[in-house]
ZAMAR-136236 format. One record per residue: residue in one letter; x, y, z of N, C-alpha, C in turn; residue number from 1; chain. Coordinates in Angstrom, 2 decimals. Layout:
<rs>
residuo/n_c1/n_c2/n_c3/ca_c1/ca_c2/ca_c3/c_c1/c_c2/c_c3/num/cadena
A/X/Y/Z/X/Y/Z/X/Y/Z/NUM/A
...
</rs>
This chain:
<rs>
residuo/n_c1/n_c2/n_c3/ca_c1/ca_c2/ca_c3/c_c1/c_c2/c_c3/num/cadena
X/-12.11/-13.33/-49.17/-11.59/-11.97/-49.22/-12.06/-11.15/-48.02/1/A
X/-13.12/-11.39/-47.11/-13.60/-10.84/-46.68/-12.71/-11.10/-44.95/2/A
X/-11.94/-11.61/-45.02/-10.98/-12.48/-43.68/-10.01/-11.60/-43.44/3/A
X/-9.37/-10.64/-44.86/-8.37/-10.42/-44.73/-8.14/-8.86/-44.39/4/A
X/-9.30/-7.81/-44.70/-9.37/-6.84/-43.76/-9.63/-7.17/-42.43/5/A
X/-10.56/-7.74/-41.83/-10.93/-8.31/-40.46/-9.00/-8.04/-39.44/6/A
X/-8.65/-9.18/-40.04/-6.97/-9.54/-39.51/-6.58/-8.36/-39.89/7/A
X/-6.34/-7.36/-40.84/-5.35/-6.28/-41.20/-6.24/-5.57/-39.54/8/A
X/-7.48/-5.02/-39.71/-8.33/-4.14/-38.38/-7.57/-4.39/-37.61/9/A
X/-7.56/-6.09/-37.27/-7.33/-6.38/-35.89/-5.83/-6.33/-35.82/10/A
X/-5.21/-6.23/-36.21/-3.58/-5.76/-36.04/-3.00/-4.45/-35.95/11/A
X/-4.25/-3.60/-36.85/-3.98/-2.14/-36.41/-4.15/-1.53/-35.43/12/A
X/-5.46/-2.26/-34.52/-5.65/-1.85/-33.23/-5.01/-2.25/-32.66/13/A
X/-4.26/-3.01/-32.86/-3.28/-4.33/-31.90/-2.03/-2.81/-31.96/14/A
X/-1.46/-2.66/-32.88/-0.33/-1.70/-33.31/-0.69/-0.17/-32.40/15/A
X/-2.05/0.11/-32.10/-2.64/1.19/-32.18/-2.65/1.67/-30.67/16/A
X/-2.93/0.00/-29.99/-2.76/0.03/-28.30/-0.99/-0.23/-27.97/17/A
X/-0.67/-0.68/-28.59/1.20/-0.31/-28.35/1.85/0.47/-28.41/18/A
X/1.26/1.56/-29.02/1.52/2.92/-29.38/1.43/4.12/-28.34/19/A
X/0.07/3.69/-27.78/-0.18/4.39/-26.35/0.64/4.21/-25.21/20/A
X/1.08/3.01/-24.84/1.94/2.63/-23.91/3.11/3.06/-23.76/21/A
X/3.65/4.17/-23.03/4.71/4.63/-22.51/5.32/4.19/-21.48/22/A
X/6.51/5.09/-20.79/7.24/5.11/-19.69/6.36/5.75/-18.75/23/A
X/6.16/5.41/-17.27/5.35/6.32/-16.38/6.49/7.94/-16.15/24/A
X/5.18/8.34/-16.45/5.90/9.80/-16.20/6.42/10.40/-17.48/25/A
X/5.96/9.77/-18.97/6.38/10.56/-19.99/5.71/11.43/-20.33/26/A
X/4.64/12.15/-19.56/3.66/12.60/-20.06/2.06/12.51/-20.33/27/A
X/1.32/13.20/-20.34/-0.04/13.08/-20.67/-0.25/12.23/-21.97/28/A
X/-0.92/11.15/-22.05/-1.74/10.21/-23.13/-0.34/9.42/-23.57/29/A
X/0.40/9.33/-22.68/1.71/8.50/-23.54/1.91/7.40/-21.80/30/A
X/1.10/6.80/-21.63/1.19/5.64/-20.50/1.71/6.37/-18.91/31/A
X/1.79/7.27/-19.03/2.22/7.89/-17.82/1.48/9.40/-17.10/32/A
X/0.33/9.96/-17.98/-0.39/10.71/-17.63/-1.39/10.86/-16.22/33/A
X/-1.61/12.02/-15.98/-3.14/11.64/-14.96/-2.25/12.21/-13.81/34/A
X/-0.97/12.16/-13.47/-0.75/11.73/-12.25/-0.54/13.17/-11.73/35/A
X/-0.74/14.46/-12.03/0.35/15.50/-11.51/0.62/16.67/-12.82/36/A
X/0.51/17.98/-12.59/0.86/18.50/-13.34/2.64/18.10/-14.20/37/A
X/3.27/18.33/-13.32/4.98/17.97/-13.28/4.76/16.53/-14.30/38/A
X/3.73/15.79/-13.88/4.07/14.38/-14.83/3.11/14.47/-16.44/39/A
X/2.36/14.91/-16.27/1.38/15.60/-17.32/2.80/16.41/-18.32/40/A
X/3.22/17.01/-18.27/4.46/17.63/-18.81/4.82/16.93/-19.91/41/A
X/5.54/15.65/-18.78/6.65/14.99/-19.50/8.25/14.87/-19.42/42/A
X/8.71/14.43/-20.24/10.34/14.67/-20.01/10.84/14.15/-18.60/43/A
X/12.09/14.84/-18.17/12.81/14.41/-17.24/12.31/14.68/-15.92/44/A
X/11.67/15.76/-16.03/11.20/15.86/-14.56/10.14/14.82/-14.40/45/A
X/9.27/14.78/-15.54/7.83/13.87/-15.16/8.45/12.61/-14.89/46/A
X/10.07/11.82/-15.31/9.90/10.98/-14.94/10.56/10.96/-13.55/47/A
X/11.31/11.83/-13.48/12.16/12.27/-12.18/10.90/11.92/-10.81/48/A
X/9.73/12.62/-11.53/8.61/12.39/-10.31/7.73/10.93/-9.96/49/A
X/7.97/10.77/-11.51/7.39/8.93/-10.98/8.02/8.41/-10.38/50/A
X/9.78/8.78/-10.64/10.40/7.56/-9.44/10.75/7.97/-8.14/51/A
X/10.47/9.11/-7.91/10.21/9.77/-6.36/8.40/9.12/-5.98/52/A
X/7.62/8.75/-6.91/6.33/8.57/-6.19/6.59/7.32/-6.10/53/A
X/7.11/6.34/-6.99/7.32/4.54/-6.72/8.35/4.55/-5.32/54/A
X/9.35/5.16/-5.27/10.02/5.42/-3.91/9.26/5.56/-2.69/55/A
X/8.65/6.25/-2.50/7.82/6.79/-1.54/6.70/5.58/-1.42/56/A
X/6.02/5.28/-2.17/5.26/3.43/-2.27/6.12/2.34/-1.32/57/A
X/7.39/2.02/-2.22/8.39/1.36/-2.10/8.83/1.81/-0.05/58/A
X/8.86/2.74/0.06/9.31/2.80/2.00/8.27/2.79/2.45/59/A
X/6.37/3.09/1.98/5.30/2.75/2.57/5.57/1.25/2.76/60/A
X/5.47/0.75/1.63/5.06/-0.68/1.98/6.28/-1.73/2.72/61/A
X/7.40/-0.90/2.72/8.87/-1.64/3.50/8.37/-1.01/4.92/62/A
X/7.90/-0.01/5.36/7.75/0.42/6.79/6.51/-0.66/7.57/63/A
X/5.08/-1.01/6.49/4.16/-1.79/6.87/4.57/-3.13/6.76/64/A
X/5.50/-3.27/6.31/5.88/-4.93/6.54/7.01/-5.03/7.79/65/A
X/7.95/-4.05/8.30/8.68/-4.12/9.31/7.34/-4.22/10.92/66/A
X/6.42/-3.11/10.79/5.31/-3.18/11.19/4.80/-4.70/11.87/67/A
X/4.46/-4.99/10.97/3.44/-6.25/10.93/4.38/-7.69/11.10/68/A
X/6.09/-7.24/10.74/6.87/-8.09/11.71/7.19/-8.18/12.75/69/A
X/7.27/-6.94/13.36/7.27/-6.89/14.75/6.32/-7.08/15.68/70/A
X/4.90/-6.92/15.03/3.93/-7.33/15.90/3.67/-8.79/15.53/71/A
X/4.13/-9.59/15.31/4.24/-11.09/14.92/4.97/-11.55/15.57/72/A
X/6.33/-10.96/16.09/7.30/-11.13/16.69/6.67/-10.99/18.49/73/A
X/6.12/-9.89/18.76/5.41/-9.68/20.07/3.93/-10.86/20.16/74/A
X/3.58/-11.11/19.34/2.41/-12.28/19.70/3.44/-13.59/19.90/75/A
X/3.92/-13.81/18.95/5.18/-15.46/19.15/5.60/-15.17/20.68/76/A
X/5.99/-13.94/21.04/6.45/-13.92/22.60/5.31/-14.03/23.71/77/A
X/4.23/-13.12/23.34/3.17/-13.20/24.00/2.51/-15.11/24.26/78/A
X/2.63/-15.66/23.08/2.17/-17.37/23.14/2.96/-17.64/23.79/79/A
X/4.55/-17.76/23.67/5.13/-18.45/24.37/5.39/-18.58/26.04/80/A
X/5.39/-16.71/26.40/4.78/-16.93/27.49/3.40/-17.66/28.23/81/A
X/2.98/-17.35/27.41/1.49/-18.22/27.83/1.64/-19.57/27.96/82/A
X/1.91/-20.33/26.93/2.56/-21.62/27.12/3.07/-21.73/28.18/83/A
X/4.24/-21.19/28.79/5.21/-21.25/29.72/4.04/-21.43/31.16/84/A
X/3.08/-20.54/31.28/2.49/-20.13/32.47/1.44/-21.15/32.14/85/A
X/0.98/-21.54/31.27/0.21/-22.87/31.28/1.32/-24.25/31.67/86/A
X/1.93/-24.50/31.43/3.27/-25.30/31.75/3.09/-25.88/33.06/87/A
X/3.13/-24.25/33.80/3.52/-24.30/34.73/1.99/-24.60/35.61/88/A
X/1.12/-23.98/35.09/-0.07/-24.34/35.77/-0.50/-26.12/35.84/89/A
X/-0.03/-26.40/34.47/-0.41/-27.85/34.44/0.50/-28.94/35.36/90/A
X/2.08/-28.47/35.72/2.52/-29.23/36.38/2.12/-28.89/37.91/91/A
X/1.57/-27.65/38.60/1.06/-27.49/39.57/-0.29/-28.29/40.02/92/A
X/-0.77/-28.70/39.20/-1.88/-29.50/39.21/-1.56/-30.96/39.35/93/A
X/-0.52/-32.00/38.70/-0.08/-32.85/38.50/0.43/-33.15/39.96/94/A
X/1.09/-31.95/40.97/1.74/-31.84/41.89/0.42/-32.32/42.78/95/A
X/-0.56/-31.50/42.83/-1.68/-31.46/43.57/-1.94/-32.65/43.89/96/A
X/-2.14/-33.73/42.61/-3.44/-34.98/42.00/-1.85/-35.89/42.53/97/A
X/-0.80/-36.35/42.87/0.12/-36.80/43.40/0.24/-36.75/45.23/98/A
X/0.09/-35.44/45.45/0.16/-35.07/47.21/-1.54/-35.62/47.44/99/A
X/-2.13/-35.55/46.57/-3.92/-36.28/47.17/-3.16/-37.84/47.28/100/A
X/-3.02/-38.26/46.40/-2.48/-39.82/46.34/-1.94/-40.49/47.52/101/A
X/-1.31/-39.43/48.07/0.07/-40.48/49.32/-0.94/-40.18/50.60/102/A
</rs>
């Protein structure tokens, strides 16, 4: 007998933390609080403002990845030149160790 409050507890807290979990931006203590007076509120604007703040995330992190492609893009060019001018250094040498020869 003693098993079966235990499991009822543990399902109410189970029920109790699902309860808390909201939409971001519904409001204070309903999964979307903390963030902002406007989101503290609730309703349409609070959520109106979460998806203007995930937006604004969303073109941070699309601007730092265009970023960090283009400077990936300028090192691949930067190596390849290098390569190229090593290339060229190494067949200048080859030229050298040939004209000693004859």
């Amino acid at each position: 007998m003693q098993r079966v409050p235990a499991i009822i507890s543990r399902n109410m807290a189970f029920v109790s933390q699902v309860r808390m979990v909201g939409e971001r931006g519904s409001g204070a203590g309903k999964g979307g609080g903390g963030g902002g007076t406007i989101r503290d509120a609730g309703g349409s604007f609070g959520k109106m403002e979460a998806a203007h703040e995930d937006q604004y995330f969303y073109n941070q992190q699309k601007e730092q990845l265009e970023k960090l492609r283009d400077g990936l893009h300028d090192e691949i060019s930067f190596h390849e030149e290098q390569i190229k001018r090593h290339q060229e250094a190494i067949n200048r040498h080859k030229n050298r160790i040939q004209d000693m020869h004859k």
